[in-house]
C-alpha positions in Angstrom: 9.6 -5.4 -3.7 7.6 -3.8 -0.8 8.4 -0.4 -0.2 7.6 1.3 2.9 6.9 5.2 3.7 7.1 5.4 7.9 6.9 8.3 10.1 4.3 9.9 12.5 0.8 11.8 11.0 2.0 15.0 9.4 5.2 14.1 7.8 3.9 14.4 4.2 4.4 10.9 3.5 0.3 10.8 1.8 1.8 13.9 -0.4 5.2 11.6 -1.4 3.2 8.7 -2.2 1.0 11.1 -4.5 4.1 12.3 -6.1 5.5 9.0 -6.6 2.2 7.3 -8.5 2.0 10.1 -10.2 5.4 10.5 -11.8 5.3 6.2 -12.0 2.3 6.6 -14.2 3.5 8.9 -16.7 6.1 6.3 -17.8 4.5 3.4 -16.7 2.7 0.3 -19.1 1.5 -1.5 -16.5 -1.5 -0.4 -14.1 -1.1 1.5 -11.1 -3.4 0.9 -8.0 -3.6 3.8 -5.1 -5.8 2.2 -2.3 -6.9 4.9 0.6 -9.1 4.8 2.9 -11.4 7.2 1.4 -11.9 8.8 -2.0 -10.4 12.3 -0.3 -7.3 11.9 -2.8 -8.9 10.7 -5.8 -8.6 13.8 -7.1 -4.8 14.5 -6.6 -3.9 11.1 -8.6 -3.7 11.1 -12.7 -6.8 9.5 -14.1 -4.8 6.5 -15.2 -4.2 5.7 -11.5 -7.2 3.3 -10.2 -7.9 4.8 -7.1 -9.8 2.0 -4.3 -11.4 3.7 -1.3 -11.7 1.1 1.5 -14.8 2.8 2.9 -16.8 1.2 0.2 -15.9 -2.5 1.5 -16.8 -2.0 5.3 -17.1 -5.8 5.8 -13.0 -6.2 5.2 -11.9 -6.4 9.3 -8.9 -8.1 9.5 -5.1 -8.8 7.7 -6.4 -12.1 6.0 -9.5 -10.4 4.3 -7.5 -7.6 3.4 -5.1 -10.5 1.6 -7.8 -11.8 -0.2 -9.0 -8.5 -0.6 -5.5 -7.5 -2.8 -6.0 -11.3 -4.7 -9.3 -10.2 -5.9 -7.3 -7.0 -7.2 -4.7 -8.4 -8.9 -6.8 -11.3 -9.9 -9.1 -9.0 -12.3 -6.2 -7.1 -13.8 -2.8 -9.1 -14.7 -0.7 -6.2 -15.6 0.3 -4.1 -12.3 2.9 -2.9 -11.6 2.6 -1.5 -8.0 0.3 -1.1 -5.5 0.1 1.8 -3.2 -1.2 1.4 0.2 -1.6 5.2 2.0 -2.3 4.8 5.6 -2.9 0.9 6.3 -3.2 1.0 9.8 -6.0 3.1 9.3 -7.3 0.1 7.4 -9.3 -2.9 8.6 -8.5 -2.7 12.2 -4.5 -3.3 11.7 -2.5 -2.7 15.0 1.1 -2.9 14.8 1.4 -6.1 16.0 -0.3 -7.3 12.4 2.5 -5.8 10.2 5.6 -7.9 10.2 3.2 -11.0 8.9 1.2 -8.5 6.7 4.6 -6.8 5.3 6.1 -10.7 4.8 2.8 -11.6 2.9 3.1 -8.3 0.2 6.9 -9.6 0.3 5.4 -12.7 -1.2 3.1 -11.6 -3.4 5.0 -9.7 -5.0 7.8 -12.0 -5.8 4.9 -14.3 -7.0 3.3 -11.6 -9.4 6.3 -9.3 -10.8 4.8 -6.4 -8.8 5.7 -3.8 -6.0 3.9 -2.5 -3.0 4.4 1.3 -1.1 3.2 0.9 1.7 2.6 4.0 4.6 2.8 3.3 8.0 2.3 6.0 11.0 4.7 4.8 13.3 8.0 5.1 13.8 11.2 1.9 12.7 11.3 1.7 16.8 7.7 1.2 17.1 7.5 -1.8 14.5 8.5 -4.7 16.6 9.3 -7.9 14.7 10.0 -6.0 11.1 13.1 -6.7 9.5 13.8 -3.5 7.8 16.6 -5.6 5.6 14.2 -6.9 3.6 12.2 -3.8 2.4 13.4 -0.4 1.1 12.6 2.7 3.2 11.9 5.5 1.3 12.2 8.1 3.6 
């Protein structure tokens, strides 16, 4: 399931997606991923949580390298659970206009894979053109 976290900068939704790897992890026998865009958080996360800072792979510029980018992820570890993603439009040059197709993607992977995604999005329900919000769960 692909989970979603919306609302402008400043609406804590960084600090909820904290709390919510954190508690996950603490009952949790799969692996949890936290990918940010820098290592500013790593140390607010438990050290069970792998933290990925997208800083160190400058050369990932669009939504289908950032696909491949979560394949080689999941690829090197088969027991995650759920991915969080703080921020992605702040990764890889995503404009709203990439996010229905990027959302629909996570949607697949993780039926495919048996895992879950949180995904963070500055912007506003009204803003995101071309999402169906029936298909994900809102969490704020």
């Amino acid at each position: 399931m692909v989970k979603l976290l919306i609302g402008h900068k400043g609406t804590g939704k960084t600090k909820q997606m904290i709390a919510l790897a954190n508690e996950q992890v603490e009952h949790s026998d799969g692996s949890i991923i936290f990918i940010n865009k820098n290592a500013r958080l790593t140390y607010d996360l438990k050290y069970r949580i792998r933290v990925v800072c997208m800083e160190d792979f400058e050369h990932i510029t669009n939504a289908d390298e950032y696909i491949g980018f979560l394949y080689g992820i999941i690829s090197s570890d088969h027991d995650i659970e759920t991915i969080y993603i703080d921020s992605i439009l702040k990764h890889a040059d995503f404009s709203l206009g990439d996010i229905p197709e990027f959302l629909e993607r996570l949607s697949d992977i993780s039926k495919n894979y048996g895992m879950d995604f949180v995904v963070s999005l500055s912007a506003e329900k009204e803003e995101m053109i071309g999402v169906d919000f029936s298909q994900y769960e809102i969490l704020n």
